[in-house]
N, C-alpha and C positions, 0 to 999 in steps of 0.2 A: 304746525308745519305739515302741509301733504305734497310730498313728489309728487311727480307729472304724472307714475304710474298710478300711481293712488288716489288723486285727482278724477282720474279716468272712473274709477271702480267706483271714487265717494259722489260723482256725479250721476251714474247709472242710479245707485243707490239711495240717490236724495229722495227722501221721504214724498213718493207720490199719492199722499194722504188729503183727505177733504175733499183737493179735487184728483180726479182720473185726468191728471192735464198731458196726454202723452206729447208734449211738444209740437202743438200745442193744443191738445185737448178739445179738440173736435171730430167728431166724426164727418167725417167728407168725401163722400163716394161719387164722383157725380157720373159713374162707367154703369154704375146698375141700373136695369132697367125694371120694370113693372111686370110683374105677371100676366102673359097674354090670355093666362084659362080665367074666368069667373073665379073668384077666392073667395070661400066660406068661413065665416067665424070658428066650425068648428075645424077645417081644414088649417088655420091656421094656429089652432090651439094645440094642432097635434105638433106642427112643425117647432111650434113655442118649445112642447116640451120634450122633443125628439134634439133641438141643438142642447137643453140643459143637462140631457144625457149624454149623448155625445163630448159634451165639454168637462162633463163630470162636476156641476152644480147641484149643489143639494135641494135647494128651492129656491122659489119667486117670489113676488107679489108683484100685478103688473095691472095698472089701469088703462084703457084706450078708450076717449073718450069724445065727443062733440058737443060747441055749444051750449047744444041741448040737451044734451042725455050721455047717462054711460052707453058706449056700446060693448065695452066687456071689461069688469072688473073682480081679480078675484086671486087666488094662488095657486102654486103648481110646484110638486115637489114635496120636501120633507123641510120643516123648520129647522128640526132639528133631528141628526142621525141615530142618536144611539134611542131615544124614544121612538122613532120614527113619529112622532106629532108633525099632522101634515098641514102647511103653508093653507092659510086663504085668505080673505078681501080684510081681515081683521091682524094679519099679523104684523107686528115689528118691524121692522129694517133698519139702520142705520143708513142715513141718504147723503154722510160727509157733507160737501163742498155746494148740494143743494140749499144746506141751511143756508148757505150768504146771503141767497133772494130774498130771505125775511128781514134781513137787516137794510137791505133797498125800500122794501116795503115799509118798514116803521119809520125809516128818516125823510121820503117822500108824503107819508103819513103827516110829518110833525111838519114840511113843509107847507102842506096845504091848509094846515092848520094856523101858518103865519110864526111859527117859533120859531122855524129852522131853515134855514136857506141853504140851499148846494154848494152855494157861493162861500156862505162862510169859512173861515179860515179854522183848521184844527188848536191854532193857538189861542184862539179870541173864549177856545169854548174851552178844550183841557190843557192851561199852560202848565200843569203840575205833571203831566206826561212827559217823559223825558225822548226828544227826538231831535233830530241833528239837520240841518238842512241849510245849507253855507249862501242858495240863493233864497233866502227868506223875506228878504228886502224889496225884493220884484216877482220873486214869486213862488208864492206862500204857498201851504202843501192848504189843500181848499177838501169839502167836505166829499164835494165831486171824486177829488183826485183817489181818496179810500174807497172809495165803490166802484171806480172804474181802475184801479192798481196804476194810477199812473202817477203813486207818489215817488216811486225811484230807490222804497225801500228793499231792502233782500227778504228772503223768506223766511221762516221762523229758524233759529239755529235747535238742533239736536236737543239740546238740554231743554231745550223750551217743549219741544214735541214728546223731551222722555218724561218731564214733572206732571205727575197722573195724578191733582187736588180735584176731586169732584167737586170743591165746593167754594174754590178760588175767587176774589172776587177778580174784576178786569183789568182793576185800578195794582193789584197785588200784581196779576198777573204781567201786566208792562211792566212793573218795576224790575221782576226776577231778571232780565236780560236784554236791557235796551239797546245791546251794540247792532242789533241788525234793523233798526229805524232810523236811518241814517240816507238820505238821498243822495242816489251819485248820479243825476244830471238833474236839472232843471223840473222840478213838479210839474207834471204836463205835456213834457216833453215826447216820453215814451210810455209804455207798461210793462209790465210786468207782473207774473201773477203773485204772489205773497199772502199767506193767511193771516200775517199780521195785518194786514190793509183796514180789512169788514169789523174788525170786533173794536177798533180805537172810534168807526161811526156808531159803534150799540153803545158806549161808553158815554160819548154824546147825548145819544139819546135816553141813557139811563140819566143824566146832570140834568138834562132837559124838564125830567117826569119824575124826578125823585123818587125813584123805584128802578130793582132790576130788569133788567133789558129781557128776560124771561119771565117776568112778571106783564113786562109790557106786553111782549108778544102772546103773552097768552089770553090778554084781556082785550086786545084789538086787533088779533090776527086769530088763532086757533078758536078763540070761541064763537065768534060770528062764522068764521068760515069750518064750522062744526066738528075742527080738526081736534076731536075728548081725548084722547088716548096719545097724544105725539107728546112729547118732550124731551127736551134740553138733557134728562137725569133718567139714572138709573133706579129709578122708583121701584118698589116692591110688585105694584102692578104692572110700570115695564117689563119686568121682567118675566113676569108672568106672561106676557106678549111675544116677549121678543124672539125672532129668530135668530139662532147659535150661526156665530159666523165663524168658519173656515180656511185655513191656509193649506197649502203644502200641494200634492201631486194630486190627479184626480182619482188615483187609485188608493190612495194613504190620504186624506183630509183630517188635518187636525183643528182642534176649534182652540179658538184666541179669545182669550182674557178680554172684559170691554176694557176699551181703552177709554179713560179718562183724562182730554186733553183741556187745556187751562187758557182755550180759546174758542169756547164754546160759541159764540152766534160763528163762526166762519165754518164749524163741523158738526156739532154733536147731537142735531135732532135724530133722535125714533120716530119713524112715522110708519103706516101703515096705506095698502093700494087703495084703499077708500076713501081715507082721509087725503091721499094724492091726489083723489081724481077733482078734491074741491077746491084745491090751488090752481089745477089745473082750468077748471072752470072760470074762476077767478082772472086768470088770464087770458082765456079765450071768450069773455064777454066783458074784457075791456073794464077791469072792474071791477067790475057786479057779481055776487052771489047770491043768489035766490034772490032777486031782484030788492036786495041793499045794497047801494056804489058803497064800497069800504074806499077804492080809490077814484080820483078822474080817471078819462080815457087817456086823455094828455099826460099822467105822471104814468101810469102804463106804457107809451110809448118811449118816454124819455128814458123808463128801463131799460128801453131794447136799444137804446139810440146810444155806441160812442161817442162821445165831444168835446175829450178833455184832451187828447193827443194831437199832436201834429198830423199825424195820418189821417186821424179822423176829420182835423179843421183842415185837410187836403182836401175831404169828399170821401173819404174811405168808409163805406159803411159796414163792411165784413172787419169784425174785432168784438171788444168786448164791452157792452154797455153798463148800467149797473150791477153786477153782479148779475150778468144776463147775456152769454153767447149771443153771436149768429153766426150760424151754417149755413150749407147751402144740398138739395139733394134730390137728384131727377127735375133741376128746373126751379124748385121752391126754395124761398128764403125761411129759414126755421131759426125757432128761440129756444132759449132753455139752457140749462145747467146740464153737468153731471158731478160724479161726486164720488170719493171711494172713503171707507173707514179700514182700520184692519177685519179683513177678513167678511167684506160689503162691498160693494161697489153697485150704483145707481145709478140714471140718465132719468132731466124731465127732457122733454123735447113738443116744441106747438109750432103750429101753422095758422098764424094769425088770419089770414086772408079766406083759408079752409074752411076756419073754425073744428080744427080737430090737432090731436094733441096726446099723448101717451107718458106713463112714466112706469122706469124696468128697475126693481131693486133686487139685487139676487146675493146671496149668502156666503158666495167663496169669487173671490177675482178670478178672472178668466176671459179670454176672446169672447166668450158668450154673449158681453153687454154689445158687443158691436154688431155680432147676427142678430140678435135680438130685435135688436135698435134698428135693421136694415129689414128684418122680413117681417117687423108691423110698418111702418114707412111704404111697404111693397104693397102693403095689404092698405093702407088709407087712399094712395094713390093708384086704384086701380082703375077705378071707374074718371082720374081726374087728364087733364091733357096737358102734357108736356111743354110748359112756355117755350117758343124758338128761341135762341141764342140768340144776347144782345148784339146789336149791328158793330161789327168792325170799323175802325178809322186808321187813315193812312198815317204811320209814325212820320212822326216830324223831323225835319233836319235838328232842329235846336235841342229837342231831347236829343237823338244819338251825341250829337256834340258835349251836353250835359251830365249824362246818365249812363253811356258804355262804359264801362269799365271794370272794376275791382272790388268786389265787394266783404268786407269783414263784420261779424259779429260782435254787433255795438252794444248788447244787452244780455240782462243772465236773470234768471230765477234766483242761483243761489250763490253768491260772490265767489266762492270757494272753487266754486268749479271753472269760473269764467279762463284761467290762465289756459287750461283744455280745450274749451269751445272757441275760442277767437284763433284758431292755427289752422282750422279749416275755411274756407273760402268761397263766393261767388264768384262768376265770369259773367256779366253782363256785354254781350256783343250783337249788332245788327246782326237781322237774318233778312227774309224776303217779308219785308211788312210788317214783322216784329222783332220784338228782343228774343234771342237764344240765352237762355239761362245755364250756368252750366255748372254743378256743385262739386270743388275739388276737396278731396273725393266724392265721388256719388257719381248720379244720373244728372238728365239735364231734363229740362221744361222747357215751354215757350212763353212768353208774355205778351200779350195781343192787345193793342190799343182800344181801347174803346173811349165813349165822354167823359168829359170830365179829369181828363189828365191822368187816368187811372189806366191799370192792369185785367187782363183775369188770365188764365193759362188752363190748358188743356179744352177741356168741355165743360168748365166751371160757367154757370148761368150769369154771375156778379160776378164784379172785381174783387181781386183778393190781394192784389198787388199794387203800390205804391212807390213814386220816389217824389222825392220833398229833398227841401233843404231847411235846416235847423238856423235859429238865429244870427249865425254864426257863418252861413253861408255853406255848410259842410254839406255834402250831398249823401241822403239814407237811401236805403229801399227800406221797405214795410212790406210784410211776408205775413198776411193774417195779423191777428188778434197782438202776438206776442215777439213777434221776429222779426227784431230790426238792425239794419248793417248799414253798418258807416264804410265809405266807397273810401278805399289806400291806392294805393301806387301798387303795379304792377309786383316792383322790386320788394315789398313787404311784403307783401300776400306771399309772394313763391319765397322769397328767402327765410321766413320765419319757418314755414311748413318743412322744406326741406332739409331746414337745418334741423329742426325736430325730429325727424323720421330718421337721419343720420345717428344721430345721437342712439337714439333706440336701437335700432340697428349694431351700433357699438357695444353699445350695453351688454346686448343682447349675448352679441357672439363671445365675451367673454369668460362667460360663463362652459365654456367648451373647456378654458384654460385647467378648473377647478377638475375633473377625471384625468384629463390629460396628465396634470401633474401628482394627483393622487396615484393614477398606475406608472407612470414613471419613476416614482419614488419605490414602488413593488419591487421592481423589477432592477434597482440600483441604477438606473440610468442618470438622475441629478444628485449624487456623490457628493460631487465637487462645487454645488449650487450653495453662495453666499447667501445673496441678500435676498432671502424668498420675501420679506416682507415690499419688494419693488414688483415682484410676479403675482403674491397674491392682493395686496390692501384692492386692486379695480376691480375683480371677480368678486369677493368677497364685499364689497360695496354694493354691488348688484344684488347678489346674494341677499343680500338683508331686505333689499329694496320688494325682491321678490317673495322673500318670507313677508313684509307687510301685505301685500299684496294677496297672499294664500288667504292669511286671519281676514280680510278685509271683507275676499269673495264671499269665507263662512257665515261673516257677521249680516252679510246683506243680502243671504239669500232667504233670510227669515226677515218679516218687519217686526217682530217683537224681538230677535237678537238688535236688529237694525238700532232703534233707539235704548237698549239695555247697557249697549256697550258705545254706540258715539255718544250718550248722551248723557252717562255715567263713566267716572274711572275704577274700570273693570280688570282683570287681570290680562283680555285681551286687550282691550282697547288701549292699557299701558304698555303693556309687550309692543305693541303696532309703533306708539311714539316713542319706543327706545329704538324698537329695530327704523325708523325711518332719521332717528338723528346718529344710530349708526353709520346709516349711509351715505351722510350728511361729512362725517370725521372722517370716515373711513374714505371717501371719493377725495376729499382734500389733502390727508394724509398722502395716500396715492400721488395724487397730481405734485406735492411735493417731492417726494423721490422721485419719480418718473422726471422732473424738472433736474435733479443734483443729479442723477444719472449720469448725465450728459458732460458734467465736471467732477467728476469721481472716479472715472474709469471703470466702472462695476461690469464684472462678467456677464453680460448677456449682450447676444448682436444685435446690430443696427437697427434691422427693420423690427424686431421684438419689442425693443427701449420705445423707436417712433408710435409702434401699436399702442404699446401699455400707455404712452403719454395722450393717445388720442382719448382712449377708454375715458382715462381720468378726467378729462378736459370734457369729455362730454356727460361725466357723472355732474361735474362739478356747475358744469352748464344748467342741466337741472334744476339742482340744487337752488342756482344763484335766479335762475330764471321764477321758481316757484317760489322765492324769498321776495321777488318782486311782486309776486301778486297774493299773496297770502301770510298772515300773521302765524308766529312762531309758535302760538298756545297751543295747548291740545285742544282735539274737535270737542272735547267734551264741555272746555271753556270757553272757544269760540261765541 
């Protein structure tokens, strides 16, 4: 069971691990512009390591590459601090959520080979894999739908991310906690990102090859594409490689444990900027490395291609293809992953059309991967010319009549949180020529017609926006790769949000009650005060709510408290689900007196009795509201 408050904090919280997805996990600037001076390779190696400093990164490893050749591969920085061993073209990294590309790679591999089809259905290959999916009958969770996350599973739970088996197998690993493979709409339908997705297609392809799925990769991925030193494991000579990763403030960095997660093709490669720049090579010659096709041009493309969602069979070509972004930036369409571990975080990024391409892996999380990512971006496109903005079309009467309206939050990363996310709201209404977007709360955007029935807003080059209608005739938008809303009635959208905010609101101010009555008891003023258990059980409801709340902030501002304690039952993590079912008795208890109040005669006035009974009524609301969307275990069980 998580309150609405706790909700809040365990969604900020949820494990933004494998990939750097900040909701949703793209970089997309399309306001920066290009350098007007000449930019020098070594002018930009200064600014490289003038933001790592500034941001308080310890080191690099960063390749930028063409085609044809490196144009700069190498490291910047300290690997690691307390030796000060300094980062170069040979060191470590942890690249998280980049590893998924290898498992596109191997199962496009075994397709071209004739053993394996996209098409195929995840039942026909692992029916011993336990997975839930109620429209199986019409439509089967398919090989596609795990490489493009548009199976409709949630994302890994907590215990899954805390169980640290280096040596797990995958088939072990799905057993440990199947409740989050479970589809809650239509395989197909929408996406969603989840690391359980990428490793049920390695699992495939380990049934496929009778061998591990790191055995695979290393025999028809790393060794032709000469990637000696990358692996899955913490090998004696990883280690001997790798760069020490970092958490905490950039004045106090503390370095973290590796983390050994039990879902290794979706996170765990080491690799190093050299051995980057030949994946990257790999992708920007369609293929080919050192003139051997390891793939077609065609299974290359279908990488980058989404086409298992609605969106995408809309036209939508900005989302997410197999385990393969597209962006958009100064004009150009880009691919590419990124990726964070604890205490790593990475970005590949290519320009198919350029033929040039870069990957940034750096040692402590921070803003950095984003300047980074923008002032080599700055630096390939200097000499290139800015494509005009696609042509505008006049909005049609039949979309406004279709598509103004109300828009809510039809999807979530992680179940748990969805009861939080779906209270906030769109406003889709005509403007002059376009849609006005308009986010309550937030800011507003525009959405500008162009072909193909599509969106794009701001000075975004491509469409980024969508609406469709589902089976069903329900009317979506589609917001990138991951964010899609189902259009309500005016009367939902504003009545759920504002009755939320009241509630809080309520909550909130009760807690004034808890000094007030502590100093009036000082001071002999409530003598004569029966039934304190009607004036305290709502403050003290709160109270608890708010003590969860405190433990919750500590536990998530570290990622290695993060999964120690949601993902184990720890003294805190048990503290949190006592004080949150406190809140639970205690708001009911409340709303009960507060109720017999009313037929008791109990000493306290009018409008006091009305207050106290609203408190209750709105703890209780909580309560009842988060009971509806979330199971009573602890997160640890979840």
């Amino acid at each position: 069971m998580k309150p609405l408050f706790a909700i809040l904090l365990l969604s900020i919280a949820c494990p933004n691990v494998f990939s750097q997805e900040a909701d949703e996990s793209k970089i997309d600037a399309e306001t920066e512009t290009s350098p007007q001076e000449p930019d020098s390779i070594e002018t930009l190696i200064e600014d490289l390591e003038e933001i790592l400093k500034k941001d308080g990164v310890p080191g690099a490893g960063i390749a930028i590459v063409s085609k044809d050749q490196d144009i700069w591969v190498g490291g910047l920085g300290l690997a690691n601090i307390e030796t000060e061993r300094p980062a170069d073209e040979n060191t470590l990294f942890r690249i998280g959520s980049i590893s998924k590309m290898f498992v596109s790679l191997a199962a496009l591999q075994l397709q071209e080979e004739g053993v394996l089809d996209l098409e195929d259905t995840l039942l026909e290959h692992a029916p011993e894999i336990e997975f839930k999916n109620r429209w199986s009958e019409t439509h089967p969770i398919r090989i596609a739908h795990l490489l493009e996350h548009s199976t409709g599973f949630d994302d890994l739970h907590f215990n899954e991310y805390a169980l640290a088996e280096p040596t797990i197998s995958l088939k072990d690993a799905y057993a440990f906690n199947p409740r989050s493979r479970q589809s809650r709409w239509r395989p197909g339908d929408f996406a969603t990102y989840s690391n359980a997705n990428p490793p049920l297609a390695a699992y495939v392809v380990e049934k496929l090859k009778q061998q591990s799925f790191e055995d695979y990769v290393q025999t028809a991925l790393f060794d032709p594409l000469e990637m000696n030193t990358s692996s899955y494991f913490l090998t004696p000579e990883v280690e001997k490689l790798l760069a020490t990763g970092y958490e905490g403030s950039k004045k106090n960095p503390k370095t973290v444990d590796y983390w050994h997660i039990i879902m290794r093709p979706s996170g765990s490669i080491n690799s190093s900027a050299r051995e980057m720049s030949n994946l990257l090579s790999l992708f920007l010659n369609r293929g080919v490395y050192k003139q051997k096709r390891l793939l077609s041009e065609a299974s290359i493309e279908r990488m980058e291609t989404p086409l298992t969602t609605l969106a995408a069979r809309h036209g939508l070509y900005d989302g997410y293809g197999l385990n393969n972004y597209t962006k958009t930036y100064n004009g150009w369409v880009w691919q590419g992953h990124n990726g964070g571990m604890m205490g790593y975080v990475a970005d590949l990024t290519y320009q198919p059309e350029l033929g040039v391409g870069f990957v940034i892996m750096i040692n402590r999380a921070s803003g950095a991967l984003d300047k980074l990512n923008k002032r080599i971006s700055n630096f390939l496109l200097q000499e290139v010319e800015t494509p005009e903005l696609p042509a505008d079309i006049e909005l049609s009467e039949s979309d406004i009549e279709k598509y103004a309206g109300y828009y809510r939050k039809a999807t979530t990363r992680n179940q748990f949180s969805y009861g939080m996310e779906r209270l906030p709201f769109q406003v889709v209404e005509p403007g002059d020529g376009h849609f006005n977007l308009t986010v309550i709360p937030g800011g507003s955007t525009t959405l500008i017609p162009v072909e193909g029935g599509l969106y794009r807003h701001g000075k975004k080059w491509m469409a980024t926006n969508a609406f469709f209608e589902d089976e069903d005739g329900k009317a979506h938008l589609q917001r990138g790769a991951f964010g899609t809303f189902e259009k309500v009635s005016a009367f939902s959208a504003w009545s759920q949000f504002l009755l939320a905010i009241l509630c809080v609101l309520l909550m909130l101010s009760s807690l004034v009650l808890l000094p007030v009555y502590g100093l009036g008891r000082v001071v002999g003023k409530f003598k004569d005060v029966a039934d304190w258990g009607l004036r305290l059980m709502p403050p003290l409801a709160v109270l608890s709510l708010v003590a969860s709340m405190a433990l919750s902030a500590y536990i998530v501002s570290s990622n290695t408290r993060l999964f120690e304690h949601f993902g184990n039952p720890t003294v805190l993590s048990v503290s949190i689900y006592l004080l949150q079912w406190a809140f639970a008795i205690l708001a009911m208890w409340g709303l009960v007196k507060a109720i017999r109040s009313f037929f008791t005669g109990a000493q306290i006035n009018r409008f006091m009795r009305i207050y106290l009974l609203c408190i209750s009524a709105a703890c209780v609301m909580n309560f009842l509201y988060d009971l509806y969307w979330n199971p009573w275990i602890p997160v640890w069980m979840y």
